[in-house]
C-alpha positions as CSV (number, residue, x, y, z in Angstrom):
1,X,-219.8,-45.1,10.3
2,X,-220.5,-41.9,7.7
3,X,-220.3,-38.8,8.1
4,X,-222.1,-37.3,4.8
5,X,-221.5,-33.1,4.2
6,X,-221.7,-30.3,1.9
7,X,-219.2,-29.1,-0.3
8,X,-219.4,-25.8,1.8
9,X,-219.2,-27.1,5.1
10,X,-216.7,-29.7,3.9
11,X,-213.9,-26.7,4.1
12,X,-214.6,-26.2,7.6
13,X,-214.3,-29.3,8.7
14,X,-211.2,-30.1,6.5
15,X,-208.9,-30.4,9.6
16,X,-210.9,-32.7,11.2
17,X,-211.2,-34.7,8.2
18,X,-207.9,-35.1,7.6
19,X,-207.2,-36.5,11.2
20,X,-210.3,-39.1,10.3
21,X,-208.6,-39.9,7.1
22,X,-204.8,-40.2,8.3
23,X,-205.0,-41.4,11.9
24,X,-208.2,-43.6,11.8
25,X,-208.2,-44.9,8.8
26,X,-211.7,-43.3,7.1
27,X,-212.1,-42.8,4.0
28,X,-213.9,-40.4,1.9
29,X,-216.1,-40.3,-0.9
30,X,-216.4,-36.6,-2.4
31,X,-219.9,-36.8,-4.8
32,X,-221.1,-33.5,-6.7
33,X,-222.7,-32.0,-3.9
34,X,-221.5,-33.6,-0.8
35,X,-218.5,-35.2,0.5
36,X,-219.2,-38.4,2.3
37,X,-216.3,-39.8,5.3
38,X,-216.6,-43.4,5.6
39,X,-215.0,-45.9,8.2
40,X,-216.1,-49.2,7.4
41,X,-217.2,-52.7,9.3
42,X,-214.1,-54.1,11.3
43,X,-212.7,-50.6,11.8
44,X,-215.7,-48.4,12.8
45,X,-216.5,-51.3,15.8
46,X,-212.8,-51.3,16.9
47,X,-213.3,-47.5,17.2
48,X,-216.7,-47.9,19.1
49,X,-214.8,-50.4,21.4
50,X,-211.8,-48.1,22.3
51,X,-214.2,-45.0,22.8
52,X,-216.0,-47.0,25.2
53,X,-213.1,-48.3,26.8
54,X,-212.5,-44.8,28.4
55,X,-214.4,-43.8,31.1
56,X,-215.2,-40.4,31.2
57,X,-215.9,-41.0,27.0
58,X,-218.1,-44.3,28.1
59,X,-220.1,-42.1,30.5
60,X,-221.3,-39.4,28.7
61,X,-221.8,-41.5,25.3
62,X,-224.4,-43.8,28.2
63,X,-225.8,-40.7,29.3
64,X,-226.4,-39.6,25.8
65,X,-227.8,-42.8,24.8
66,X,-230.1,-42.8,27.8
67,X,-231.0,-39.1,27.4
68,X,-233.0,-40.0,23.6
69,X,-230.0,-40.0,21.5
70,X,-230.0,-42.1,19.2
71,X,-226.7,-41.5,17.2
72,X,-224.8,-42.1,21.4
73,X,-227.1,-45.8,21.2
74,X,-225.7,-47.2,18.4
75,X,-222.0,-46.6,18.9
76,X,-223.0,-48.6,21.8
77,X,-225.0,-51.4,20.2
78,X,-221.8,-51.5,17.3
79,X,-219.1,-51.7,19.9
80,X,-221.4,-55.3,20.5
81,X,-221.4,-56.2,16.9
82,X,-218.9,-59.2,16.2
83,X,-217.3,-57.9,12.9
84,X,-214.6,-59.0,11.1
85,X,-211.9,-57.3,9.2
86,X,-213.0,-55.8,6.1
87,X,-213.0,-58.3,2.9
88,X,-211.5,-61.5,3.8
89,X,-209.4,-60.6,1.1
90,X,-208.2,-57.4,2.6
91,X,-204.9,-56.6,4.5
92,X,-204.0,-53.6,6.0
93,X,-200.6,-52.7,4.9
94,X,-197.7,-52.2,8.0
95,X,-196.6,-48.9,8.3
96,X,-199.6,-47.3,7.2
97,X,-203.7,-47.0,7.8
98,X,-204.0,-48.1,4.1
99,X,-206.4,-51.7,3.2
100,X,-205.4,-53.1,0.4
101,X,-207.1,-56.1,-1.1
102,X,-205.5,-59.6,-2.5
103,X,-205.6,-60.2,-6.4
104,X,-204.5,-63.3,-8.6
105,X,-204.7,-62.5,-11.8
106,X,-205.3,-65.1,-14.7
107,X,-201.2,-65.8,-14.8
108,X,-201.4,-66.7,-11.0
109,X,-199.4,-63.5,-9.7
110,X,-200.6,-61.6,-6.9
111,X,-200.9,-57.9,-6.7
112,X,-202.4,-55.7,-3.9
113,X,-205.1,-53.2,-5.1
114,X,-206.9,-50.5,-3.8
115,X,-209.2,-48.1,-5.7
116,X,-210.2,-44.7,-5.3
117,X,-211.8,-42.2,-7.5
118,X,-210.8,-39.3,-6.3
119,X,-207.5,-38.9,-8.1
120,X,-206.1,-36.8,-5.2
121,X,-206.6,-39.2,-2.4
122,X,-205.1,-42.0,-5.0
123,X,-202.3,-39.7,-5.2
124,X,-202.0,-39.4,-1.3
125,X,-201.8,-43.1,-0.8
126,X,-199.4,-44.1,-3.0
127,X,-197.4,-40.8,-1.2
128,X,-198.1,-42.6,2.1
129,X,-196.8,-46.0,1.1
130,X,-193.9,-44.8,-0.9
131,X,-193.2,-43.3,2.5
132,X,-193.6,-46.5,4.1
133,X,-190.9,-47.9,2.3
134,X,-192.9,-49.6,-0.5
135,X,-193.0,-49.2,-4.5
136,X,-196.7,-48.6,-5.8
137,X,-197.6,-47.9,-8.9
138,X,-201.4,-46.3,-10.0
139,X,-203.5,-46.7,-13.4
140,X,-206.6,-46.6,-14.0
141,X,-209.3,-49.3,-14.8
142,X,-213.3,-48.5,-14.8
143,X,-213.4,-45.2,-13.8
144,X,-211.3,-45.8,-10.8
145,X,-207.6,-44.8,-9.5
146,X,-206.0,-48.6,-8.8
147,X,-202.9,-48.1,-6.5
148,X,-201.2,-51.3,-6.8
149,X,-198.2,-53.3,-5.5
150,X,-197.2,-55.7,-7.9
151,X,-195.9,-59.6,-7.7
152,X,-192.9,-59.0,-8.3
153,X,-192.5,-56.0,-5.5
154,X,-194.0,-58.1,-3.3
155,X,-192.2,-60.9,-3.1
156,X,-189.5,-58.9,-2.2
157,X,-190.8,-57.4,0.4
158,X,-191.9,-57.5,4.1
159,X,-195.4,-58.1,2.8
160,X,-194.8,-61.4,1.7
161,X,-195.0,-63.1,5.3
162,X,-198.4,-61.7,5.6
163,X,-199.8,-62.5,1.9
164,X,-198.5,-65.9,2.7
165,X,-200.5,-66.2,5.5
166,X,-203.5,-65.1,3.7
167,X,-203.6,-67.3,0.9
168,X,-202.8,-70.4,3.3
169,X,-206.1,-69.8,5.4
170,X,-207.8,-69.2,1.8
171,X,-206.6,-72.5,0.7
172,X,-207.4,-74.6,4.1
173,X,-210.7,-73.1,4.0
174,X,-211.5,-73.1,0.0
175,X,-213.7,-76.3,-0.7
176,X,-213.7,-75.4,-4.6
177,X,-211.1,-77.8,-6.3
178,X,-210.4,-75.2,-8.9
179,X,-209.6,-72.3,-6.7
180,X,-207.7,-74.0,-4.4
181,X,-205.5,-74.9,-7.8
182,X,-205.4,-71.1,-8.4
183,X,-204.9,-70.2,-4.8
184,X,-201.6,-72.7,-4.5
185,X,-200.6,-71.8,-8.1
186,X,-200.2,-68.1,-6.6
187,X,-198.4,-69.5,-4.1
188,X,-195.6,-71.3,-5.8
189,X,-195.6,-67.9,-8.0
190,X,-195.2,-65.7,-4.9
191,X,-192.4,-68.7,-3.8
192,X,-194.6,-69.1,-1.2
193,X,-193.3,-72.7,-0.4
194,X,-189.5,-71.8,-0.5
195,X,-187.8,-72.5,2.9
196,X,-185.9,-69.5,2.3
């Protein structure tokens, strides 16, 4: 789902795009001319599925749809579309709208990573997770803002249940002798295999 917009119509809609960004978990993309509002794969047929889960919303997105519009048919046709969550790699963080996707590094420590380039919406995630009770740091790498939650923080944390989880269906499935090593190298790391 996109939503693409000039800088000058960008401030009108600023309200709305905020609610996009903060409740539905969009993203955006600002270029030189345009701003561009993204909600990606998993998400954006989720949100086709609860839209047309309402009933007065199901009717007149049909009647749209069969009135010629074409923009009304394919929320339809992607509420159909069996997606699955964006990056297997990717978790969406508790507390927060925020996807944040699963890094070992050559050591065999995990860190959670998203990137942005927009230093202001960087700066607003790591706001919302700090909120959320977690400890992000940012840097930059490439051109882009990297929020990041570090090994250390996270095995610490509520997130490690979840990141266990993660790597465990990565290793059942991984056929690749060498990253399953990596994958259960990350996981004695992360003390992954501790009863405690």
């Amino acid at each position: 789902m996109r939503l693409t917009m000039g800088l000058t119509k960008y401030d009108l809609w600023l309200g709305i795009i905020e609610r996009l960004i903060n409740e539905l978990g969009f993203t955006m993309q600002p270029g030189k001319y345009s701003v561009e509002v993204v909600l990606k794969s998993s998400k954006a047929v989720k949100l086709a599925r609860d839209w047309l889960a309402m009933p007065d919303l199901k009717e007149l997105i049909e009647l749209g749809a069969s009135l010629g519009s074409g923009k009304l048919r394919r929320i339809i046709e992607l509420a159909s579309k069996d997606a699955k969550e964006k990056g297997s790699s990717s978790i969406i963080i508790p507390g927060t709208n925020i996807s944040m996707s699963i890094h070992i590094d050559s050591n065999y420590y995990v860190e959670l990573r998203a990137c942005r380039k927009d230093k202001s919406e960087a700066l607003r995630l790591v706001e919302e997770l700090r909120r959320a009770g977690y400890n992000p740091t940012i840097y930059v790498e490439k051109g882009s803002h990297v929020i990041s939650i570090t090994h250390a923080n996270i095995r610490e944390s509520p997130l490690k249940p979840i990141i266990r989880k993660k790597l465990s269906e990565w290793l059942e499935g991984e056929k690749n002798e060498r990253r399953r090593e990596r994958i259960a190298k990350a996981m004695r790391n992360l003390k992954c295999f501790d009863n405690a």
